[in-house]
N, C-alpha and C positions, 0 to 999 in steps of 0.2 A: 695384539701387543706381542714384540718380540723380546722377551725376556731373556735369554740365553742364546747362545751361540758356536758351532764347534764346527770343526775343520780344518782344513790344512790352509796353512800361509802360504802365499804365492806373489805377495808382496810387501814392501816396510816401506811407509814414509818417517818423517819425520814427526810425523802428528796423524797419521792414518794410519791402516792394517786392511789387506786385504782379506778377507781368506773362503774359500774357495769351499760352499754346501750344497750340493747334490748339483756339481755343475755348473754354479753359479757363482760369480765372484762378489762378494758381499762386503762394500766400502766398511771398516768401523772408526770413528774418529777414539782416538788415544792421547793417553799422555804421552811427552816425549820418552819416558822412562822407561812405561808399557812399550813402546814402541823398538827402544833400544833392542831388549831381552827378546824380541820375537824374531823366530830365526825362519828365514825361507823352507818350505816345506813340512816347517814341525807343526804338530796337531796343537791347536789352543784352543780353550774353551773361554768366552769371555760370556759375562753376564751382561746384561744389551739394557740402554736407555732407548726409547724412539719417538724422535721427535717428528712430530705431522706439522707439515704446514703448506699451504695451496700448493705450492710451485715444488715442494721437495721432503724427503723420508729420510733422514738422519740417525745414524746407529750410532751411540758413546757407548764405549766398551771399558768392562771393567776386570779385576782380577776375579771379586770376589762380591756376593751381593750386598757386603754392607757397603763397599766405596761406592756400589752403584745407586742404595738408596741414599746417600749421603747425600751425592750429585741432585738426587729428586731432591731432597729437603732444600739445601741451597735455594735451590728455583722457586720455593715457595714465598723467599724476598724479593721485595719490589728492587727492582734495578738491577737485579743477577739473572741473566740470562744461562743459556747451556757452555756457549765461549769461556765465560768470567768462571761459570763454575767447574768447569774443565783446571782451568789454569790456576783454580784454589787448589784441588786438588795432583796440582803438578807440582806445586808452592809446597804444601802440605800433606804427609800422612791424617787420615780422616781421624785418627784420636791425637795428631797434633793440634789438629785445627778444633777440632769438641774440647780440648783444654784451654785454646786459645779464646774461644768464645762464652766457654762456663767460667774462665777467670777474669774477663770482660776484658780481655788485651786486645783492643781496638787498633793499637800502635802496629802491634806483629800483623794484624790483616787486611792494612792499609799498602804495605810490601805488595799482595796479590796483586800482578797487572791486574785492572780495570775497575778494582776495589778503592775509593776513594775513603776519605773521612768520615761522611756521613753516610756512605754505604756500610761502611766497619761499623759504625755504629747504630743502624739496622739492624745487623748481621747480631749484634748482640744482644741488642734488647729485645727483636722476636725470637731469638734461638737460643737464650740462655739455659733457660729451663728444661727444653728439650734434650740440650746435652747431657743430661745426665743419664739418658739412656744410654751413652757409647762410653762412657765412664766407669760406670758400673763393673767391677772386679779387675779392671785393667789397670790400675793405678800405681806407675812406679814402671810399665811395659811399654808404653811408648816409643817406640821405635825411630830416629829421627829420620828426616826424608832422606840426610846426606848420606846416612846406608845405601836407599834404594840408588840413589845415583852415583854414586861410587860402585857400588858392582855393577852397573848399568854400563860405565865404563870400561871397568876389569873386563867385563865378558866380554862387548867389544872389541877390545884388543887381543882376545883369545882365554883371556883365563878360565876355567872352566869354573860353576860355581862355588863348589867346595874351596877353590885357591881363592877365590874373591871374595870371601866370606872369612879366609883365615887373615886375607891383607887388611882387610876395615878390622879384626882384632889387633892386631899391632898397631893401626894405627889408632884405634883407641888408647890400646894399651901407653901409646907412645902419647898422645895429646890431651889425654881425659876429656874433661867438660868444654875444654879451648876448641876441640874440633865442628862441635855445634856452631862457632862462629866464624869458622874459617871458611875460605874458598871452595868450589870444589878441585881447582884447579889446584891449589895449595898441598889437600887432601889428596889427589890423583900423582902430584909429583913424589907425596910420601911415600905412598903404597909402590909405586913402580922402583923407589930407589932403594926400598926393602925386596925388590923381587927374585934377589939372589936364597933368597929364604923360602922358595917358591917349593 
């Protein structure tokens, strides 16, 4: 089993990550997010799902080992494969989605491509209980996803992360709770039309 991962980048897709360990170029499937912020030649370390199957060896790469066990628990419902639970967690930070499931909101995880009605409602009736483990002292710290993709953005377009981090405070500062329902595109034309503040 390959648990962890380090090396330098030597390429980005869009939903991939190369990177390059003793030699070797080593496909990792990512979020688009993940994917964004990883810069050609910089060293990353990801913590590694892998999936076996006849035909092929599949590495999902993650920041940190809880999103990576998060990704295992998913899979442990019938009808979620490694794709769907990929794009839950592209959809969601991993204590978005443990509050979305410990508060039984089947509505918000039906949003997930590939998550239908009675998948969301799977999703909660085998993993309610469970959630309480990712719960646990973090309450009120939840972090929404539209941070990670608004600086995912910023840095993209060059800002370094320190400036991308002060632009989503203004623009909280400027939208409060209304930004959780905005666009990101909404939220991306904010931050850039405050960037004389840069």
């Amino acid at each position: 089993m390959i648990s962890s991962l380090s090396g330098r980048v030597v390429s980005v897709s869009l939903n991939h990550v190369i990177i390059e360990v003793g030699g070797v170029g080593m496909q990792v499937q990512v979020t688009p997010i993940i994917a964004t912020n990883c810069k050609i030649n910089s060293q990353q370390l990801f913590f590694t799902s892998l999936l076996v199957r006849e035909d092929s060896l599949t590495l999902y790469g993650f920041l940190d080992g809880a999103a990576r066990d998060f990704f295992e628990l998913l899979q442990t419902v019938s009808g979620i494969g490694p794709r769907v639970a990929l794009a839950a967690l592209a959809s969601f930070a991993p204590l978005e989605m443990a509050k979305a499931i410990s508060d039984g909101n089947s509505t918000a995880l039906e949003k997930i491509p590939g998550i239908g009605k009675k998948v969301a409602q799977r999703l909660v009736l085998e993993l309610r209980e469970k959630m309480a483990n990712h719960l646990v002292g973090v309450a009120g710290t939840v972090r929404p996803i539209w941070n990670e993709q608004l600086s995912g953005a910023l840095t993209g377009l060059g800002y370094s992360t320190k400036e991308a981090e002060m632009a989503i405070e203004r623009v909280k500062n400027n939208l409060g709770e209304a930004a959780n329902q905005a666009d990101l595109s909404e939220l991306l034309k904010l931050a850039l039309s405050q960037s004389g503040n840069r």
